[in-house]
C-alpha positions in Angstrom: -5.5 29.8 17.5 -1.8 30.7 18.5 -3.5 34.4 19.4 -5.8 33.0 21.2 -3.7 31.2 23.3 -1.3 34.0 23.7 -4.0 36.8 25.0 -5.8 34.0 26.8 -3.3 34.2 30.5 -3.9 38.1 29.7 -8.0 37.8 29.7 -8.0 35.6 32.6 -6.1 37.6 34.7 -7.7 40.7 34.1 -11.3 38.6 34.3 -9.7 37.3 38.0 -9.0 40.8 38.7 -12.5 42.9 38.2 -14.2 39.7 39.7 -12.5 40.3 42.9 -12.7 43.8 42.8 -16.5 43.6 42.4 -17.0 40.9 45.3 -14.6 42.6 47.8 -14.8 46.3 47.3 -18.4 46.5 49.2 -16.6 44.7 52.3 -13.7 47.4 51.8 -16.0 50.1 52.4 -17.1 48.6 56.0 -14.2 49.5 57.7 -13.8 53.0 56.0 -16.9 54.2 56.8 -16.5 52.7 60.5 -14.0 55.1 61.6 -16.1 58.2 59.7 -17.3 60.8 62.1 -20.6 61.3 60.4 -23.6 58.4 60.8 -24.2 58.8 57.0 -21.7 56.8 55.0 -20.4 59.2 52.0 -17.3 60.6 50.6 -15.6 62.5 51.5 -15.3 61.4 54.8 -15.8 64.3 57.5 -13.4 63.0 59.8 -11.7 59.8 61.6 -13.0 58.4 64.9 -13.0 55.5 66.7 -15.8 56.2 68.6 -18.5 54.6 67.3 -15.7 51.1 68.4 -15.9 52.6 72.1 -19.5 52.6 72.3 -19.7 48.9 71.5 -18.9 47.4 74.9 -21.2 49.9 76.6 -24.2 48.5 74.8 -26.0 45.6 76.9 -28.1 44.0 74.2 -24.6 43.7 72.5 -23.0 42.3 74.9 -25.9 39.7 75.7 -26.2 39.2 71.5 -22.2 38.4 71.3 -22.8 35.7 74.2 -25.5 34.2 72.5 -23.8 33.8 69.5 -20.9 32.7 71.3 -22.9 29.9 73.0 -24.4 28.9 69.7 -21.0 29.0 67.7 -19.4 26.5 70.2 -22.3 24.4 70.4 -23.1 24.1 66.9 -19.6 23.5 66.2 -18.8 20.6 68.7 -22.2 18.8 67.9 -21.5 19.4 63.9 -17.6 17.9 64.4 -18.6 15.2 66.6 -21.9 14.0 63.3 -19.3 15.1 61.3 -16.6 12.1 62.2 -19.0 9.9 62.5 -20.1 10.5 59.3 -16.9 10.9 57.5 -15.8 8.0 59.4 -18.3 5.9 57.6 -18.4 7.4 54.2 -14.8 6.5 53.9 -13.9 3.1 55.7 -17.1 1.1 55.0 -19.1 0.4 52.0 -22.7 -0.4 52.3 -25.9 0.0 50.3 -26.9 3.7 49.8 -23.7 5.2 51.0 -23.7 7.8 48.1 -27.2 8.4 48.8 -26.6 9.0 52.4 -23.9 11.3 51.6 -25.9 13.2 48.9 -28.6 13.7 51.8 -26.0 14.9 54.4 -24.5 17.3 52.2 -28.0 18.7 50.7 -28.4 21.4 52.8 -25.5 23.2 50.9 -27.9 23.4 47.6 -31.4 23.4 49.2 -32.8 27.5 49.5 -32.0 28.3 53.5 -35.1 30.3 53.5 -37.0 26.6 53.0 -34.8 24.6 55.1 -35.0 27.5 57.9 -39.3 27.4 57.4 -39.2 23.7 57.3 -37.0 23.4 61.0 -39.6 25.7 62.6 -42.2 24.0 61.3 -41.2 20.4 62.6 -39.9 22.4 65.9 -43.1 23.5 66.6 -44.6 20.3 65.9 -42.5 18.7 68.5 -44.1 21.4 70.9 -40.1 22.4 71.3 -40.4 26.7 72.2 -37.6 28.8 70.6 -35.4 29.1 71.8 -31.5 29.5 71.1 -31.3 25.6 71.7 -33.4 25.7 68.6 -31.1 27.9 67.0 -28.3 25.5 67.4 -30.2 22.8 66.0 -30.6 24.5 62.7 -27.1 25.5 62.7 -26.1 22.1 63.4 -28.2 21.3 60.1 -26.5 23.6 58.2 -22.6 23.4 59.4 -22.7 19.3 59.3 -22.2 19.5 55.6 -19.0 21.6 55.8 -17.4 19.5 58.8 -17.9 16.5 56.5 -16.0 18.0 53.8 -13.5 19.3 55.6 -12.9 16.1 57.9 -13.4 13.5 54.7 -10.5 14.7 53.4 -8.6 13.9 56.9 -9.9 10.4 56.6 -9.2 9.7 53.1 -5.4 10.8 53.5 -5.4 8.9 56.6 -3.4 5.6 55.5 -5.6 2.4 56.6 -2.7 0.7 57.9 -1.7 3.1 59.9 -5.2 3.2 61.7 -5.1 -0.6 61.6 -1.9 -0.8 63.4 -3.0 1.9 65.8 -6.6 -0.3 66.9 -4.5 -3.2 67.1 -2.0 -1.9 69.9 -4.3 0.6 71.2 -3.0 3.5 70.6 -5.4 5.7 68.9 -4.8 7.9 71.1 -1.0 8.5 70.2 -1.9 7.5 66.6 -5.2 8.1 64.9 -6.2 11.0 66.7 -3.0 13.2 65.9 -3.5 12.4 62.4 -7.0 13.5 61.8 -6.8 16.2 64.8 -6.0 19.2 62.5 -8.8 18.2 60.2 -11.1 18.2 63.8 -9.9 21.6 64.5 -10.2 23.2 60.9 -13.9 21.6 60.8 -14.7 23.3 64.5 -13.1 26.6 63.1 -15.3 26.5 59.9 -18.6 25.6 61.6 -17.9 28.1 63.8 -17.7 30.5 61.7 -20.3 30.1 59.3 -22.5 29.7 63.4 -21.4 33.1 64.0 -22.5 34.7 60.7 -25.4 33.0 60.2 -28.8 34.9 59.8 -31.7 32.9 58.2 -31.9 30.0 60.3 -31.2 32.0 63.2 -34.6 34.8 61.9 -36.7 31.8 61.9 -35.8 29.5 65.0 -34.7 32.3 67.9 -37.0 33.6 70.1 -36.2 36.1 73.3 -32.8 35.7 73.0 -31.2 37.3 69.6 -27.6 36.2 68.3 -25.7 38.9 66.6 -26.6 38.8 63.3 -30.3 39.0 64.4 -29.5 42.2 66.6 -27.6 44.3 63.8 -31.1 43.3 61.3 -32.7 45.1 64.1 -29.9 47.8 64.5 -30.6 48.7 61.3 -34.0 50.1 61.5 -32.7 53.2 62.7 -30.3 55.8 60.9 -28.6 57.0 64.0 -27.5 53.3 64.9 -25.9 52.8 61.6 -22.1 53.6 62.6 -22.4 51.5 65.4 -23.6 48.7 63.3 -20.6 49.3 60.7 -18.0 49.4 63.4 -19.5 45.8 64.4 -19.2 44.4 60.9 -16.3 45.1 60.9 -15.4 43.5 63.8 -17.2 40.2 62.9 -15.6 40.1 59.6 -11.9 40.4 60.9 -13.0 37.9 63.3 -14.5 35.7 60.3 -11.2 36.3 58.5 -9.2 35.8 61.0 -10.7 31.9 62.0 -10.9 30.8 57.9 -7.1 31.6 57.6 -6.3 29.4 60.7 -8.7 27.0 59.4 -7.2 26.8 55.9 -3.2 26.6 57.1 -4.4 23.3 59.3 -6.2 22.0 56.7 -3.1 22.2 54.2 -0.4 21.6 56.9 -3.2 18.4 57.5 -2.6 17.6 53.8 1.2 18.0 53.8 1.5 15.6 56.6 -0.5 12.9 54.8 1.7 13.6 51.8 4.7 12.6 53.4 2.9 9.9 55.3 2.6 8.4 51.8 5.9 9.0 50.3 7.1 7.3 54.0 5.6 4.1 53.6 5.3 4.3 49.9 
């Protein structure tokens, strides 16, 4: 037993180690291959450009696909924030009859298969005689982020101290009170749903119609060799951007959770 507990740290770091190497060193090859001066991705690699980066911003159905994803990111993520508050807002300051079941439901979409959820949506969109649309998009995505903006903004609300909201409805100063108290945990949900707006494929294959967001125009960038590098310089792209938003999101959310820290040791 004593060996076992010695070689254990050992095992688990080396277990930590291969599993990371396994999920991240497909994503490290993006980038390499980006900046290869050959469309077929193999080693060695014939040369470096950054050519393939250039060509980007000359490319109108790219530019038209980052606006539409653009549009749909900040619309899915205000509309998914705003549910989100609401919701959060309710799971945590009231108790009522089925509140565990109405946050089971909320947060379902996170386990259900998107494929179903995505059929389902166009299903009942086409029902209500609604044409797809990217307003159709953004009403899937909103489906999809809500769940995330509820766990990121229950955790504002549950380190929010009662009293302090209380006080703050009392003399009317939620502005000045509430607000910067639950704000970063706002901001870290818009982030997230952003993100996971941007990247999104599956609801987005199913609900778009005229008008493709960007993970529907690489699917159909990839039908054809000779657009590959192009598409790999774009990953690329949309992963630092990814990245780049989850790191910001992650350093409010903890800088969120140090201030209600010493919010409690204050009026502890």
């Amino acid at each position: 037993m004593t060996a076992i507990r010695r070689y254990l740290p050992s095992w688990l770091s080396s277990y930590a180690a291969l599993y990371i190497l396994f999920l991240y060193l497909p994503v490290i090859f993006l980038p390499i291959f980006s900046i290869n001066t050959a469309a077929t991705p193999k080693f060695p690699l014939s040369g470096v450009t950054l050519h393939w980066y250039q060509d980007l911003p000359r490319t109108p159905a790219l530019i038209d696909a980052t606006w539409n994803s653009l549009v749909v990111g900040a619309s899915a993520a205000i509309l998914s924030t705003v549910f989100g508050i609401l919701a959060a807002r309710s799971i945590t300051r009231y108790r009522y009859p089925g509140r565990r079941t109405v946050n089971g439901l909320i947060m379902a979409p996170l386990v259900l298969p998107e494929v179903i959820v995505a059929i389902s949506m166009l299903l009942v969109m086409l029902q209500l005689g609604l044409s797809l649309s990217l307003f159709t998009v953004v009403l899937g995505h909103v489906l999809v982020c809500i769940p995330y903006s509820m766990t990121v903004l229950t955790s504002g609300f549950e380190g929010f101290d009662r009293s302090l909201e209380e006080a703050s409805a009392d003399l009317g100063a939620f502005r000045r009170v509430t607000l910067p108290m639950v704000a970063p945990a706002i901001i870290s949900s818009l982030l997230v749903c952003f993100t996971i707006s941007l990247d999104e494929f599956i609801i987005a294959f199913f609900l778009t119609g005229t008008e493709a967001t960007l993970p529907i125009y690489i699917w159909g960038q990839l039908r054809f060799a000779a657009k590959l590098p192009g598409v790999l310089a774009l990953g690329t792209l949309l992963l630092a951007a990814s990245f780049v938003l989850m790191t910001v999101a992650e350093i409010l959310r903890r800088r969120a959770a140090r201030r209600t820290q010493n919010e409690r040791g204050l009026y502890a």
